[in-house]
C-alpha positions as CSV (number, residue, x, y, z in Angstrom):
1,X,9.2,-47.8,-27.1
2,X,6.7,-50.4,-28.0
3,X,7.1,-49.3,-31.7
4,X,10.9,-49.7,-31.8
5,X,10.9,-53.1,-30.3
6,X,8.5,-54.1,-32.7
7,X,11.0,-52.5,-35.6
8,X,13.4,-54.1,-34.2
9,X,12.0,-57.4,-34.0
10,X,11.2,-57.4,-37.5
11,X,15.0,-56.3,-38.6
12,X,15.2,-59.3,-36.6
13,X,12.9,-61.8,-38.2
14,X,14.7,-60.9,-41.5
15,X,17.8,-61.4,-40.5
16,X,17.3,-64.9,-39.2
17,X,15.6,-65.5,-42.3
18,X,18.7,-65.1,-44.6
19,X,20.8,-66.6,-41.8
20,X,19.8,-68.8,-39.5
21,X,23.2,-69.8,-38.6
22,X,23.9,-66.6,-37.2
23,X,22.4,-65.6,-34.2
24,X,21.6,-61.8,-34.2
25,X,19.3,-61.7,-31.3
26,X,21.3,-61.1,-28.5
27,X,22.9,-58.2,-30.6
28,X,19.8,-56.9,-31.0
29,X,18.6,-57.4,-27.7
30,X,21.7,-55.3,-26.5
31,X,21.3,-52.4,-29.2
32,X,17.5,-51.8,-28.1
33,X,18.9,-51.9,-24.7
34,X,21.2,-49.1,-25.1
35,X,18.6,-47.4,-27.4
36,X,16.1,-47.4,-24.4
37,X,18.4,-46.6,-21.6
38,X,19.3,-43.4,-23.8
39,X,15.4,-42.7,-24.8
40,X,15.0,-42.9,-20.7
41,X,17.4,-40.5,-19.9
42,X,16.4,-37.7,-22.7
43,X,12.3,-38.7,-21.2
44,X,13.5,-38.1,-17.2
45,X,16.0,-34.8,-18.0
46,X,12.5,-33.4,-20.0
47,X,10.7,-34.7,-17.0
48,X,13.1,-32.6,-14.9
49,X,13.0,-29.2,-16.7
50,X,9.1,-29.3,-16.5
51,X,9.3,-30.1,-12.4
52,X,12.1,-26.9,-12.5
53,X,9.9,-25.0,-14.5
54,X,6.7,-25.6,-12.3
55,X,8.5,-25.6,-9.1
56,X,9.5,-22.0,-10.2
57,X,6.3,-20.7,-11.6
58,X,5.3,-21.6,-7.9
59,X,7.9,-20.6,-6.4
60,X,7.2,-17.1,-8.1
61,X,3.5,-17.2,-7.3
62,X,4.5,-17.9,-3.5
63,X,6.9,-14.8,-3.3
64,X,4.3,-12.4,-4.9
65,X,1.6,-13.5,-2.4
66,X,4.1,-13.6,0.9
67,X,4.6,-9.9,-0.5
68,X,1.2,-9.0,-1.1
69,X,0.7,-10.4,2.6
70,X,3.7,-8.1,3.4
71,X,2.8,-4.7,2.5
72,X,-1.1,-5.7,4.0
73,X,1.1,-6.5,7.3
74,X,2.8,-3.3,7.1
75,X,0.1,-0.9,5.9
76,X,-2.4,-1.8,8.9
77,X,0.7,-1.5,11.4
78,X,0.9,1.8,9.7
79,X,-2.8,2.6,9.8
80,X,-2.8,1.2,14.0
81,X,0.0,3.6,14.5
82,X,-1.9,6.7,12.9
83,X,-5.3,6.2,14.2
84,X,-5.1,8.2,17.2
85,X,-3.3,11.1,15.4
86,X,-4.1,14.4,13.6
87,X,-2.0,16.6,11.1
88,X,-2.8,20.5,12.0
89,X,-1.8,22.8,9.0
90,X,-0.6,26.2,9.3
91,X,-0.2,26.8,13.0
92,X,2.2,30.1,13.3
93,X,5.7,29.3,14.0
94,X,7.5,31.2,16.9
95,X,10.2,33.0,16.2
96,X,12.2,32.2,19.1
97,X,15.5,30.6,19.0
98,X,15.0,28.2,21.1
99,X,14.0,24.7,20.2
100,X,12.5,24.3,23.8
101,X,10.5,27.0,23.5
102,X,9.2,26.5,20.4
103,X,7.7,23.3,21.3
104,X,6.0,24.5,24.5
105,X,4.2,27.3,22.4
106,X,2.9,25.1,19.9
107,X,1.7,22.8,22.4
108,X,0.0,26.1,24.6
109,X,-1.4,26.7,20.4
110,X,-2.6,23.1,20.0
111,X,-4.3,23.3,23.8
112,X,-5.9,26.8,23.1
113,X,-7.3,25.4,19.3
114,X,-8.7,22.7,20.9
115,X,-10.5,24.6,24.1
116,X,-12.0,26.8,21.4
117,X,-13.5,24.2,19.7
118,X,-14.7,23.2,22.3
119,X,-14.8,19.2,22.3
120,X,-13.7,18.3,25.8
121,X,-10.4,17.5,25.0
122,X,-7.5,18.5,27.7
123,X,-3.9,18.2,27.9
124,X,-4.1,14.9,29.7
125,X,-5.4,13.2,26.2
126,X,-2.2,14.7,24.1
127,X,0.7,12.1,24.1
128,X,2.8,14.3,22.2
129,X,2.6,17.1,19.6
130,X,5.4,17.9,17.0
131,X,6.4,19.6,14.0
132,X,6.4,17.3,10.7
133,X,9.9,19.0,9.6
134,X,12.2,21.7,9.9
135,X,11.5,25.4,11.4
136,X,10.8,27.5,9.1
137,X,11.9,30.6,9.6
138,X,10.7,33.4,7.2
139,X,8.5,36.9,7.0
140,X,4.7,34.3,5.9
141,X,5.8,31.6,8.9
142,X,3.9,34.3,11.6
143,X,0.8,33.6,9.1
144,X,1.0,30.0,9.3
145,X,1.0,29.7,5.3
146,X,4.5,28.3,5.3
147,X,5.2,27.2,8.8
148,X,5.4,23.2,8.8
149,X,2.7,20.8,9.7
150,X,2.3,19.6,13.1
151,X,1.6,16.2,14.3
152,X,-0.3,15.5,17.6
153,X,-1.0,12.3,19.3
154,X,-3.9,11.0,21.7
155,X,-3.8,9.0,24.1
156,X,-7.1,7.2,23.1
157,X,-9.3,7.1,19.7
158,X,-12.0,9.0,21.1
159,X,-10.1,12.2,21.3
160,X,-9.4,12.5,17.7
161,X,-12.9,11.1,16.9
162,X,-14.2,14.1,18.8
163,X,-12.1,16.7,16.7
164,X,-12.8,15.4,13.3
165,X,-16.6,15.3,14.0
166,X,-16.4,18.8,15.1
167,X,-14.1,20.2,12.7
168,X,-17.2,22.5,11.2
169,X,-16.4,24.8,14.0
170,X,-13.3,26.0,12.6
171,X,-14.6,28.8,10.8
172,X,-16.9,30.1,13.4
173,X,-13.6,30.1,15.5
174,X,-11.4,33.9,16.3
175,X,-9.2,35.3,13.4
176,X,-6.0,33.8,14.9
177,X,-7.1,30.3,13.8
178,X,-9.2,31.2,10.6
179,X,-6.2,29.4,8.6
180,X,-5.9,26.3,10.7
181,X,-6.7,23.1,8.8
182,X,-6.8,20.0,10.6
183,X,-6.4,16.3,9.0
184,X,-6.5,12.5,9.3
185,X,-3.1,11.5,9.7
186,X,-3.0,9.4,6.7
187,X,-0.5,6.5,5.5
188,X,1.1,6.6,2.0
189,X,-2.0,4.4,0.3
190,X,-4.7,6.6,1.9
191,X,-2.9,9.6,0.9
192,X,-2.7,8.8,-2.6
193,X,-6.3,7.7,-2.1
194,X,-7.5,11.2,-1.3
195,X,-5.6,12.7,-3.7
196,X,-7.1,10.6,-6.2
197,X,-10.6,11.7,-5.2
198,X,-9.8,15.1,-4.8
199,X,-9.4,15.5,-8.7
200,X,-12.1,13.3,-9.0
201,X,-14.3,15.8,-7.5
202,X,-12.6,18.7,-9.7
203,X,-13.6,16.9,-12.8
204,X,-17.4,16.5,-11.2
205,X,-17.3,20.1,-10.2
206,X,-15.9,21.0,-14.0
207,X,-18.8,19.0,-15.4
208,X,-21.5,19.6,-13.5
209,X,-22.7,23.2,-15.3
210,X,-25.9,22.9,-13.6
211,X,-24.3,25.0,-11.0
212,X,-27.2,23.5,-8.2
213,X,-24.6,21.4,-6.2
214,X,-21.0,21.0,-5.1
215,X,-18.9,17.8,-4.8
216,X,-16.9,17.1,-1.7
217,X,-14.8,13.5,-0.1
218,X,-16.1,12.4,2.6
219,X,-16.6,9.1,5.0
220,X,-14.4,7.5,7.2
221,X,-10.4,6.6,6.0
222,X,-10.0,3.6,4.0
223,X,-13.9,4.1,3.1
224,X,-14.0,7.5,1.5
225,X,-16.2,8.4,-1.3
226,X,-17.8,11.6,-3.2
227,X,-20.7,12.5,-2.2
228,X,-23.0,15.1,-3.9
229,X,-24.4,18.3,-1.8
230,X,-27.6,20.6,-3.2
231,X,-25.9,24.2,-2.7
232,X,-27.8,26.6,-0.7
Protein backbone atom coordinates (compact mmCIF):
# COMPACT_ATOMS: atom_id res chain seq x y z
CA UNK A 1 0.00 0.00 0.00
CA UNK A 2 2.71 2.18 1.21
CA UNK A 3 4.46 1.63 -2.28
CA UNK A 4 1.42 2.65 -4.36
CA UNK A 5 0.86 5.81 -2.49
CA UNK A 6 4.22 6.70 -2.85
CA UNK A 7 3.76 5.94 -6.92
CA UNK A 8 1.05 7.70 -6.79
CA UNK A 9 2.30 10.69 -5.24
CA UNK A 10 4.97 10.98 -7.66
CA UNK A 11 2.44 10.64 -10.83
CA UNK A 12 1.32 13.43 -8.78
CA UNK A 13 4.32 15.59 -8.29
CA UNK A 14 4.64 15.42 -12.11
CA UNK A 15 1.57 16.38 -12.93
CA UNK A 16 1.53 19.51 -10.90
CA UNK A 17 4.72 20.25 -12.35
CA UNK A 18 3.43 20.58 -16.06
CA UNK A 19 0.27 22.11 -14.60
CA UNK A 20 -0.07 23.77 -11.74
CA UNK A 21 -3.32 25.27 -12.73
CA UNK A 22 -4.89 22.04 -12.56
CA UNK A 23 -5.51 20.46 -9.56
CA UNK A 24 -5.12 16.63 -9.83
CA UNK A 25 -4.88 15.76 -6.22
CA UNK A 26 -8.11 15.23 -5.14
CA UNK A 27 -8.47 12.87 -8.26
CA UNK A 28 -5.77 11.16 -7.15
CA UNK A 29 -6.70 11.01 -3.72
CA UNK A 30 -10.01 9.30 -4.88
CA UNK A 31 -8.39 6.76 -7.41
CA UNK A 32 -5.92 5.43 -4.54
CA UNK A 33 -9.00 5.29 -2.55
CA UNK A 34 -10.84 3.00 -4.64
CA UNK A 35 -7.58 1.18 -5.44
CA UNK A 36 -7.24 0.44 -1.63
CA UNK A 37 -10.70 -0.27 -0.82
CA UNK A 38 -10.45 -3.05 -3.76
CA UNK A 39 -6.74 -4.26 -2.54
CA UNK A 40 -8.79 -4.63 1.06
CA UNK A 41 -11.29 -6.70 -0.04
CA UNK A 42 -9.07 -9.20 -2.34
CA UNK A 43 -6.57 -9.14 1.34
CA UNK A 44 -9.83 -10.00 3.76
CA UNK A 45 -11.67 -12.65 1.08
CA UNK A 46 -7.74 -14.40 1.16
CA UNK A 47 -7.90 -13.80 4.86
CA UNK A 48 -11.23 -15.74 4.77
CA UNK A 49 -10.39 -18.81 2.76
CA UNK A 50 -7.27 -19.45 5.09
CA UNK A 51 -9.73 -19.07 8.48
CA UNK A 52 -12.14 -21.76 6.22
CA UNK A 53 -9.35 -23.71 5.46
CA UNK A 54 -7.96 -23.98 9.10
CA UNK A 55 -11.26 -24.00 10.66
CA UNK A 56 -11.72 -27.29 8.55
CA UNK A 57 -8.41 -28.91 8.89
CA UNK A 58 -9.60 -28.61 12.65
CA UNK A 59 -12.71 -29.32 12.24
CA UNK A 60 -11.38 -32.74 10.50
CA UNK A 61 -8.77 -33.32 13.21
CA UNK A 62 -11.66 -32.95 15.91
CA UNK A 63 -13.95 -35.62 14.14
CA UNK A 64 -11.12 -38.16 13.82
CA UNK A 65 -10.27 -37.83 17.61
CA UNK A 66 -14.22 -37.68 18.83
CA UNK A 67 -14.03 -41.12 16.74
CA UNK A 68 -11.03 -42.53 17.99
CA UNK A 69 -12.63 -41.68 21.45
CA UNK A 70 -15.69 -43.45 20.06
CA UNK A 71 -14.64 -46.84 19.14
CA UNK A 72 -12.31 -46.69 22.73
CA UNK A 73 -15.92 -46.01 24.29
CA UNK A 74 -17.44 -48.83 22.60
CA UNK A 75 -14.62 -51.43 22.64
CA UNK A 76 -14.34 -51.32 26.66
CA UNK A 77 -18.29 -51.39 26.88
CA UNK A 78 -17.68 -54.41 24.76
CA UNK A 79 -14.82 -55.88 26.75
CA UNK A 80 -17.05 -54.97 30.39
CA UNK A 81 -19.86 -56.93 28.84
CA UNK A 82 -17.57 -60.03 28.00
CA UNK A 83 -15.52 -60.29 30.96
CA UNK A 84 -17.53 -62.64 32.92
CA UNK A 85 -18.15 -64.88 29.94
CA UNK A 86 -16.68 -68.05 28.23
CA UNK A 87 -17.20 -69.59 24.58
CA UNK A 88 -17.27 -73.63 25.00
CA UNK A 89 -16.61 -75.37 21.57
CA UNK A 90 -17.89 -78.52 20.47
CA UNK A 91 -20.45 -79.48 23.15
CA UNK A 92 -22.77 -82.35 21.39
CA UNK A 93 -26.04 -81.02 20.24
CA UNK A 94 -29.29 -82.92 21.23
CA UNK A 95 -31.15 -84.17 18.81
CA UNK A 96 -34.46 -83.37 20.23
CA UNK A 97 -36.94 -81.28 18.62
CA UNK A 98 -37.56 -79.27 21.07
CA UNK A 99 -35.99 -75.94 21.59
CA UNK A 100 -36.80 -76.19 25.38
CA UNK A 101 -35.21 -79.12 25.72
CA UNK A 102 -32.35 -78.46 24.03
CA UNK A 103 -31.41 -75.71 26.25
CA UNK A 104 -31.90 -77.57 29.54
CA UNK A 105 -29.45 -80.37 28.20
CA UNK A 106 -26.81 -78.08 27.39
CA UNK A 107 -27.06 -76.35 30.55
CA UNK A 108 -27.16 -80.14 32.60
CA UNK A 109 -23.64 -80.45 29.81
CA UNK A 110 -22.27 -77.13 30.90
CA UNK A 111 -23.02 -78.08 34.90
CA UNK A 112 -21.54 -81.59 34.49
CA UNK A 113 -18.13 -80.00 32.41
CA UNK A 114 -17.69 -77.79 35.03
CA UNK A 115 -18.20 -80.36 38.23
CA UNK A 116 -15.62 -82.42 36.48
CA UNK A 117 -13.20 -79.95 36.45
CA UNK A 118 -13.64 -79.55 39.45
CA UNK A 119 -13.29 -75.58 40.23
CA UNK A 120 -16.07 -74.93 42.67
CA UNK A 121 -18.27 -73.57 40.36
CA UNK A 122 -22.32 -74.39 40.72
CA UNK A 123 -25.34 -73.50 39.00
CA UNK A 124 -25.99 -70.50 41.17
CA UNK A 125 -22.78 -68.64 39.41
CA UNK A 126 -24.31 -69.31 35.68
CA UNK A 127 -26.50 -66.32 34.59
CA UNK A 128 -27.28 -67.79 31.37
CA UNK A 129 -25.86 -70.27 28.88
CA UNK A 130 -26.68 -70.31 25.09
CA UNK A 131 -25.84 -71.42 21.73
CA UNK A 132 -23.81 -68.74 19.53
CA UNK A 133 -26.15 -69.69 16.38
CA UNK A 134 -28.47 -72.02 14.79
CA UNK A 135 -28.94 -75.90 15.67
CA UNK A 136 -27.18 -77.84 13.79
CA UNK A 137 -28.65 -80.74 13.02
CA UNK A 138 -26.43 -83.38 11.16
CA UNK A 139 -24.80 -87.14 11.49
CA UNK A 140 -20.92 -85.12 13.27
CA UNK A 141 -23.36 -82.66 15.62
CA UNK A 142 -23.54 -85.91 18.30
CA UNK A 143 -19.50 -85.47 18.09
CA UNK A 144 -19.54 -81.90 18.85
CA UNK A 145 -17.14 -81.20 15.66
CA UNK A 146 -19.99 -79.23 14.04
CA UNK A 147 -22.45 -78.38 16.70
CA UNK A 148 -22.36 -74.45 17.32
CA UNK A 149 -20.53 -72.70 20.09
CA UNK A 150 -22.01 -72.04 23.23
CA UNK A 151 -21.85 -68.92 25.32
CA UNK A 152 -22.16 -68.94 29.13
CA UNK A 153 -22.39 -66.21 31.52
CA UNK A 154 -21.29 -65.64 35.33
CA UNK A 155 -22.63 -64.03 37.63
CA UNK A 156 -19.18 -62.66 38.95
CA UNK A 157 -15.41 -62.52 37.43
CA UNK A 158 -14.20 -65.05 39.69
CA UNK A 159 -16.07 -67.86 38.25
CA UNK A 160 -14.62 -67.54 34.82
CA UNK A 161 -11.16 -66.71 36.42
CA UNK A 162 -11.39 -70.13 38.03
CA UNK A 163 -12.07 -71.99 34.67
CA UNK A 164 -9.49 -70.45 32.59
CA UNK A 165 -6.74 -71.12 35.25
CA UNK A 166 -7.77 -74.66 35.32
CA UNK A 167 -8.48 -75.30 31.89
CA UNK A 168 -5.21 -77.90 31.94
CA UNK A 169 -7.59 -80.37 33.33
CA UNK A 170 -9.40 -80.79 30.25
CA UNK A 171 -7.52 -83.58 28.92
CA UNK A 172 -7.17 -85.51 32.06
CA UNK A 173 -11.15 -85.26 31.94
CA UNK A 174 -13.63 -88.68 30.62
CA UNK A 175 -13.85 -89.32 26.81
CA UNK A 176 -17.27 -87.48 26.49
CA UNK A 177 -15.52 -84.12 26.96
CA UNK A 178 -12.01 -85.02 25.35
CA UNK A 179 -13.22 -82.48 22.36
CA UNK A 180 -14.47 -79.60 24.55
CA UNK A 181 -12.40 -76.38 24.07
CA UNK A 182 -13.21 -73.60 26.20
CA UNK A 183 -12.29 -69.79 25.37
CA UNK A 184 -12.14 -66.11 26.38
CA UNK A 185 -15.09 -64.62 25.08
CA UNK A 186 -13.32 -62.14 22.97
CA UNK A 187 -14.51 -58.78 21.24
CA UNK A 188 -13.75 -58.17 17.44
CA UNK A 189 -10.09 -56.28 18.22
CA UNK A 190 -9.00 -59.07 20.55
CA UNK A 191 -10.09 -61.64 18.18
CA UNK A 192 -8.23 -60.41 15.40
CA UNK A 193 -5.51 -59.94 18.02
CA UNK A 194 -5.20 -63.67 18.64
CA UNK A 195 -5.45 -64.51 15.38
CA UNK A 196 -2.67 -62.42 14.56
CA UNK A 197 -0.50 -64.26 17.10
CA UNK A 198 -1.54 -67.42 16.30
CA UNK A 199 0.32 -67.32 12.81
CA UNK A 200 2.87 -65.60 14.49
CA UNK A 201 3.62 -68.57 16.42
CA UNK A 202 3.28 -70.82 13.19
CA UNK A 203 6.00 -68.90 11.58
CA UNK A 204 8.20 -69.30 15.04
CA UNK A 205 7.27 -72.97 15.09
CA UNK A 206 8.25 -73.11 11.10
CA UNK A 207 11.51 -71.51 11.89
CA UNK A 208 12.70 -72.75 14.79
CA UNK A 209 14.41 -76.30 13.24
CA UNK A 210 16.03 -76.78 16.49
CA UNK A 211 13.14 -78.84 17.32
CA UNK A 212 14.02 -78.23 21.43
CA UNK A 213 10.85 -75.99 22.09
CA UNK A 214 7.32 -75.11 21.12
CA UNK A 215 5.67 -71.64 20.74
CA UNK A 216 2.30 -71.04 22.33
CA UNK A 217 -0.02 -67.31 23.15
CA UNK A 218 -0.50 -66.82 26.33
CA UNK A 219 -1.23 -63.90 29.16
CA UNK A 220 -4.16 -62.29 30.04
CA UNK A 221 -6.72 -60.54 27.06
CA UNK A 222 -5.66 -57.31 25.82
CA UNK A 223 -1.94 -58.33 27.10
CA UNK A 224 -1.24 -61.47 25.15
CA UNK A 225 2.06 -62.45 23.95
CA UNK A 226 4.31 -65.57 22.70
CA UNK A 227 6.02 -67.09 24.96
CA UNK A 228 8.67 -69.79 24.29
CA UNK A 229 8.43 -73.38 26.13
CA UNK A 230 11.66 -75.99 26.38
CA UNK A 231 9.74 -79.36 25.04
CA UNK A 232 9.99 -82.21 27.24
Amino acid sequence: MHTKWQSLENRFDEKQKVNSAVDFKEVIKEQMEEEMKKNIAEFTEILVENKLVTSQAQIQEMNRKLEETRSTVLEETDKEARRNNIIIYRIPENESDSNEERKVMDRQYVLKLLLKMQVGIEEADIKGAFRLGRYTRADDAQSGTNSTPMLVQFNNRLAKNLIMENLFKLKHLDSEFKNVIIAHDMTVNERQECRTLVDDVKKKTEEDTSGNYIYRVRGPLGAMSIVRLRRH
